[in-house]
Backbone as CSV, one residue per row, in Angstrom:
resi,resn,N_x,N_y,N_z,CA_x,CA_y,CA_z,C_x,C_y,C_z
1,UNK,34.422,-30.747,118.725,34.676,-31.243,117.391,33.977,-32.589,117.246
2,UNK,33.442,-33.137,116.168,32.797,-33.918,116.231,33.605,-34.887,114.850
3,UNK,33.364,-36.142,115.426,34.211,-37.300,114.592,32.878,-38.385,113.733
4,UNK,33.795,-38.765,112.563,32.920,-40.017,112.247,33.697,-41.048,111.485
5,UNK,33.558,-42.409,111.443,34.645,-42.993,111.474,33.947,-43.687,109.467
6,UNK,35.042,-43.816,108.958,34.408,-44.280,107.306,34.691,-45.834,107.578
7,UNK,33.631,-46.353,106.848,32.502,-48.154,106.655,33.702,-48.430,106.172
8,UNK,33.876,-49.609,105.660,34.760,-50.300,104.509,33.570,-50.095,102.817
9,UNK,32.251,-49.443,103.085,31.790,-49.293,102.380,32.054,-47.466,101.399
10,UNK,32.734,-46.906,102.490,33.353,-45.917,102.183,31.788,-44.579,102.792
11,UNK,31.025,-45.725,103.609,30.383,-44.467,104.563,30.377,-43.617,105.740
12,UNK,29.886,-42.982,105.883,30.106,-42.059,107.483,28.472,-42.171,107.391
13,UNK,29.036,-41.950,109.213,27.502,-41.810,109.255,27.833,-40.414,110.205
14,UNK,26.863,-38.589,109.172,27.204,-37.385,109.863,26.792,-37.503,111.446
15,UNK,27.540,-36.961,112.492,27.179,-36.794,113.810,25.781,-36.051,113.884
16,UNK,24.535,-36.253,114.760,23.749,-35.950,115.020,23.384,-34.203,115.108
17,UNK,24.645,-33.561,115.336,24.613,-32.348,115.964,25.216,-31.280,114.519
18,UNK,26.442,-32.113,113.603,26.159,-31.812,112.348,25.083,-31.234,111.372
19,UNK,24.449,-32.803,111.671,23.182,-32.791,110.822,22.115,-31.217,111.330
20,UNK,22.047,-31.141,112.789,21.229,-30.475,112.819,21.726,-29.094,112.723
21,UNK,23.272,-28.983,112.933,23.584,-27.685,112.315,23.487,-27.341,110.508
22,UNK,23.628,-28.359,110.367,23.604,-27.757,108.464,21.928,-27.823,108.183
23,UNK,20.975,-28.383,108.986,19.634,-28.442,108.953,19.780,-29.515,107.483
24,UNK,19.926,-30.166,107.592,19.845,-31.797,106.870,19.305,-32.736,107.627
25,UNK,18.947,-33.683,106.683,17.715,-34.873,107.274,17.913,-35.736,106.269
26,UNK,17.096,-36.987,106.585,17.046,-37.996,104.886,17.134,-37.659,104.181
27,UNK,17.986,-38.148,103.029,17.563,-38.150,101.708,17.629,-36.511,100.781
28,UNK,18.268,-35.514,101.825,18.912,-34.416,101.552,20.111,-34.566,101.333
29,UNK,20.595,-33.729,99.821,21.844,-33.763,98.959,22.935,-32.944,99.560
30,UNK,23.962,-33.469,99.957,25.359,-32.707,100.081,26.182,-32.510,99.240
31,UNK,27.019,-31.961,99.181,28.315,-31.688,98.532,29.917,-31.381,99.389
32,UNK,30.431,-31.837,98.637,32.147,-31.959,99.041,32.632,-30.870,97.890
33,UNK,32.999,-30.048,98.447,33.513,-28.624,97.753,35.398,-28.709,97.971
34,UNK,36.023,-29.118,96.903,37.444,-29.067,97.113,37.681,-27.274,97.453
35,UNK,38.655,-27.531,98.605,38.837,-25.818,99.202,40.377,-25.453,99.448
36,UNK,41.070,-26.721,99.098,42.515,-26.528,99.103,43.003,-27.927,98.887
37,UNK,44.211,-28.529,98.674,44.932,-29.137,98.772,44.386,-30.029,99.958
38,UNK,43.902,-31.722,99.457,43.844,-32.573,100.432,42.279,-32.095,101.768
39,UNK,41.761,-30.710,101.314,40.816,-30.351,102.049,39.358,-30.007,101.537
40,UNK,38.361,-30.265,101.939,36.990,-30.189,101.959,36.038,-29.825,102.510
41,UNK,35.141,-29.170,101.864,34.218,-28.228,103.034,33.081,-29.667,102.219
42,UNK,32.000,-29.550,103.824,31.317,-30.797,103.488,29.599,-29.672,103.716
43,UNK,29.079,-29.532,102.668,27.803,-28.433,102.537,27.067,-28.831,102.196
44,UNK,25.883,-28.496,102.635,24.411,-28.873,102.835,23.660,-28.261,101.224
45,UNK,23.321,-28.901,100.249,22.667,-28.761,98.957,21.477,-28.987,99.190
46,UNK,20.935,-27.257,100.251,19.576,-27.537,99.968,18.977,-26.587,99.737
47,UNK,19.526,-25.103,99.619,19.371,-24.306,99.118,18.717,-24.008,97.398
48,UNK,17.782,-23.004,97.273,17.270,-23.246,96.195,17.915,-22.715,95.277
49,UNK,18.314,-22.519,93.637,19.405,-21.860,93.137,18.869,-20.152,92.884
50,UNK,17.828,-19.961,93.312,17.303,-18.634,93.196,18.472,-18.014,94.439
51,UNK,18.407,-18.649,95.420,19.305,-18.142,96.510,21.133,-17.077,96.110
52,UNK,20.787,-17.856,94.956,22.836,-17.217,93.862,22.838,-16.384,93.293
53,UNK,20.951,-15.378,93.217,20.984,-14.268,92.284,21.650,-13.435,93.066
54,UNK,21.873,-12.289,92.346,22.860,-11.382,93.288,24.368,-11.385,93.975
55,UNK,24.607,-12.778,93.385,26.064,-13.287,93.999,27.781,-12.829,93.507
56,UNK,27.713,-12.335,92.521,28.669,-12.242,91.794,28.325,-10.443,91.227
57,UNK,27.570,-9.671,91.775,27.269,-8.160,91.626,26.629,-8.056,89.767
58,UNK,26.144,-6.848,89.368,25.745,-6.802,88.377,26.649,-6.956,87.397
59,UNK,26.161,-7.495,85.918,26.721,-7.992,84.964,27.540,-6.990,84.014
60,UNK,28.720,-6.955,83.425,29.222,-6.055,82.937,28.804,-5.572,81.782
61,UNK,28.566,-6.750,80.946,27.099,-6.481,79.864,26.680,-7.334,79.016
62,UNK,25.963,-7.212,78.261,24.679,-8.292,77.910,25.281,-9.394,76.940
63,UNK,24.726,-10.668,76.964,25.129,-11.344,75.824,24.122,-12.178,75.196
64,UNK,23.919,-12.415,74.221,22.768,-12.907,73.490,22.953,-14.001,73.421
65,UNK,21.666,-14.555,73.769,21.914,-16.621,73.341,22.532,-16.889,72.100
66,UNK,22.483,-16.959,71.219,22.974,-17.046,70.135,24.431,-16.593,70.177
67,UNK,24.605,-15.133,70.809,26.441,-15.168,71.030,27.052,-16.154,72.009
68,UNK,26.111,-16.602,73.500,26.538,-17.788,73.964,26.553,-19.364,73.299
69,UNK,25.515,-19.453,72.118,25.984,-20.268,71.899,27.003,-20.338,70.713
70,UNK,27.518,-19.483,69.874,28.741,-19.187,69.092,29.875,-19.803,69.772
71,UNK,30.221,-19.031,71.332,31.411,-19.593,72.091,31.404,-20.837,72.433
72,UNK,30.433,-21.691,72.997,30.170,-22.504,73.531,30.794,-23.742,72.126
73,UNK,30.168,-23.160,71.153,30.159,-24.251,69.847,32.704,-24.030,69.231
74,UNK,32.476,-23.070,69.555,33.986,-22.767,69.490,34.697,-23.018,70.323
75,UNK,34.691,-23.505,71.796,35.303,-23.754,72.348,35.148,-25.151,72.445
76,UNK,34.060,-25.802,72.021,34.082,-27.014,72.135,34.395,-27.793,70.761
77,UNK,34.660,-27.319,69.584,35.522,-27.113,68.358,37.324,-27.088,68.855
78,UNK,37.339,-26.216,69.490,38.529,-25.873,69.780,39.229,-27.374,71.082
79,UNK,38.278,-27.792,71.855,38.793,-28.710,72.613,39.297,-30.378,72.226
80,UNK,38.451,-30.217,70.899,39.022,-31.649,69.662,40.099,-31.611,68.898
C-alpha cells in the first residue's frame, strides 16, 4: 500500500509506483471521482473521450438537436 502525506498547502506528492501504475507524468490531469460516502477513487484523465463510445450500449432512439435543445431550454426555465 502506498502512503502520501498532504502539505499545509493541501498537496500530495503521488508515490512513484502510483504514478507509474496509472501511467501519469507532469502536467497530466487527474480526477477525484466521489464513489461513496467520505470515499474516492483517484483516476488518471488521460484517456481520450473517443475511448466512452460504446459505453452505455446502443441508444434507445434518436433525438434531434432542436428536441435537445427544447428540454434543455425547459428545464432550465423550470430551475428559476
Amino acid at each position: 500500500m502506498s502512503t502520501a502525506t498532504l502539505t499545509s498547502k493541501g498537496q500530495i506528492t503521488i508515490p512513484a509506483e502510483v504514478r507509474r501504475d496509472l501511467k501519469v507524468d507532469t502536467g497530466d490531469r487527474v480526477e477525484f471521482v466521489l464513489v461513496g460516502p467520505g470515499r474516492y477513487e483517484f483516476v488518471a484523465a488521460t484517456s481520450d473521450v473517443t475511448a466512452l463510445k460504446g459505453m452505455f450500449g446502443a441508444t434507445q432512439k434518436s433525438v434531434s438537436v432542436e428536441a435537445m435543445n427544447v428540454a434543455i431550454a425547459q428545464r432550465g426555465a423550470a430551475a428559476r
